[in-house]
LOSEKE-726179 format. One record per residue (C-alpha): x, y, z. Coordinates in pm, whole numbers, plus 50000, padded with zeros to 5 digits. Example, Ala and Ser with C-alpha at 12.3 -4.5 7.8 and 13.67 -1.06 7.14 Angstrom:
# LOSEKE-726179
512304955050780513674989450714
This chain:
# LOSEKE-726179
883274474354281881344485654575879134462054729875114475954737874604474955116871444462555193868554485355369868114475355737864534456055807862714480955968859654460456184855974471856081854444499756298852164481556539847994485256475848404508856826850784528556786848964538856410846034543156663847224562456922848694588856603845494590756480843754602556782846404623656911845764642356561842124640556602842784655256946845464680556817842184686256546839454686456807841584715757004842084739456778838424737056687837664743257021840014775457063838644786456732834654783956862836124802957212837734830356968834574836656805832364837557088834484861657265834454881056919830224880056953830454888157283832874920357224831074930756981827494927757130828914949157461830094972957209826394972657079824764974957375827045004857530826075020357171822165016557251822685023857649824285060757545821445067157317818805060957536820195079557816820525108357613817265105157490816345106657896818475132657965816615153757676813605143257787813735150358100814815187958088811905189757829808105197557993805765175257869804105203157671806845226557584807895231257198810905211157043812395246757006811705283757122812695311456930814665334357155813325372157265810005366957259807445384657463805575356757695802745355157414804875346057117805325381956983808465407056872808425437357064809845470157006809615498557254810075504957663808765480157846807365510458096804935525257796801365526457862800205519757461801345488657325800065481556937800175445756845799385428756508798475394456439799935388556054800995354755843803355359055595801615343155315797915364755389797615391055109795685413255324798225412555577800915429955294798365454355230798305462555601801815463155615802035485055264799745511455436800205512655767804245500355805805295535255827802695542456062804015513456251808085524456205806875560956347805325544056690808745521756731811205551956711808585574756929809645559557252806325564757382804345535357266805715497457190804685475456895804475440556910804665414656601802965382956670803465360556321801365328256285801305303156013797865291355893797515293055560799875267155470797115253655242797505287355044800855268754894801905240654769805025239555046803685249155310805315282955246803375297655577804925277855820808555283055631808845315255611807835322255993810255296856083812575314355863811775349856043812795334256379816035319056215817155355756162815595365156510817635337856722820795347356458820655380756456818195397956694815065422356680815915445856460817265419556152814315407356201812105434456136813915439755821813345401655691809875411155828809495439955601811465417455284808965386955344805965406855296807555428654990808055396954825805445378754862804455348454681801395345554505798725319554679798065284954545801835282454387805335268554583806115302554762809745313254803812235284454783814495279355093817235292154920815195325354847814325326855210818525319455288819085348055053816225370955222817705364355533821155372055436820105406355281818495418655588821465414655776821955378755898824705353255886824335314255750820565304555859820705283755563820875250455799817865266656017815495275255729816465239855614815545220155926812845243456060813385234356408810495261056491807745244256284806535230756643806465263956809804645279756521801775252756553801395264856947801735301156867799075298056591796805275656816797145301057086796205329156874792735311756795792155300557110792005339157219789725341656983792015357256667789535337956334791375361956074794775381655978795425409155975794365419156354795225448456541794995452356898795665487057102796385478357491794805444757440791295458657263790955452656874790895480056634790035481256254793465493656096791565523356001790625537556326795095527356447796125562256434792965573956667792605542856867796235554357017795855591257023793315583357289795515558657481798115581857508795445611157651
């Protein structure tokens, strides 16, 4: 029978050399800790530069915007305007220019515009005198939405969409339907679908945003400050005129 061979006497590990293992693990340890915290802060750091390029780009575009912006001018001005906020239709070369002074929510202002829009239509296609829509909002308190400031914000939607002569047909649709005071006015969808039926494409965005609601604050301002307390107003070359006395008013402009 085989003889069991006996296991060679292996000495015992010294008391250093257990010593030196341990701290060549706790170094080993200590290391990778240390390449771990390095990892990280290079992480914070990438990410913070990544933060601060983020906040660097939005502040100079802020500048930029700023900076081609006067410091009174309007966040937005509708487009084809004459120099004092108004629509114009005619030759520039005329010597009678009519101009009304009307907000969309004013009841009297619709009855103007019932009685006298015809009147108004004849002078455009005469070529000899020009007529001139300046639209305010001030009765916003007349609604519940401010439905004043909306729907002249709306009207220069279709104007910087679609030009003068949309326009004069959401002018004509705004006052045919409108709203009754003290209630919500038109919805913004009723003003998209206004809009749409006179002619223009997808203001829906514009009407939404109303990026003309600071415009139509200076316009208004600037019509009182002329001395405008009421709507309807009608001027003939400059000089008010009760709507009644329109039709003579230019028969002796023109001569």
């Amino acid at each position: 029978m085989p003889q069991n061979k006996k296991r060679p006497h292996l000495p015992p590990v010294p008391e250093s050399a257990k010593q030196g293992r341990a701290e060549q693990r706790a170094a080993a340890s200590r290391l990778v800790r240390d390449q771990e915290k390095r990892a990280k802060r290079r992480s914070l750091l990438i990410q913070a530069s990544i933060g601060l390029v983020a906040v660097v780009a939005v502040i100079v575009t802020t500048v930029v915007v700023l900076a081609n912006r006067g410091p009174d001018e309007p966040a937005a001005t509708p487009p084809g305007l004459t120099s004092d906020g108004a629509v114009r239709f005619g030759p520039d070369d005329t010597t009678v220019t009519i101009q009304t002074v009307e907000d969309f929510q004013c009841p009297a202002c619709q009855r103007f515009e019932t009685e006298y829009g015809d009147v108004l239509a004849g002078y455009r296609d005469s070529g000899e005198v020009a007529v001139e829509y300046r639209t305010i909002a001030f009765l916003d308190r007349a609604s519940s939405t401010d439905y004043s400031s909306r729907a002249l914000n709306a009207s220069m939607c279709v104007l910087d969409d679609a030009g003068s002569e949309v326009w004069m047909r959401m002018h004509e649709a705004l006052f045919a339907q409108q709203p009754a005071e003290g209630g919500a006015g038109l919805s913004d969808v009723e003003l998209t679908r206004i809009a749409e039926d006179a002619g223009a494409g997808d203001v829906s965005s514009c009407i939404a945003d109303r990026p003309f609601d600071d415009w139509a604050k200076d316009t208004t301002q600037a019509v009182f400050d002329e001395g405008v307390t009421s709507t309807p107003t009608v001027f003939v070359n400059g000089a008010p005129v009760e709507p009644a006395q329109l039709e003579d008013a230019v028969v002796a402009a023109l001569g």
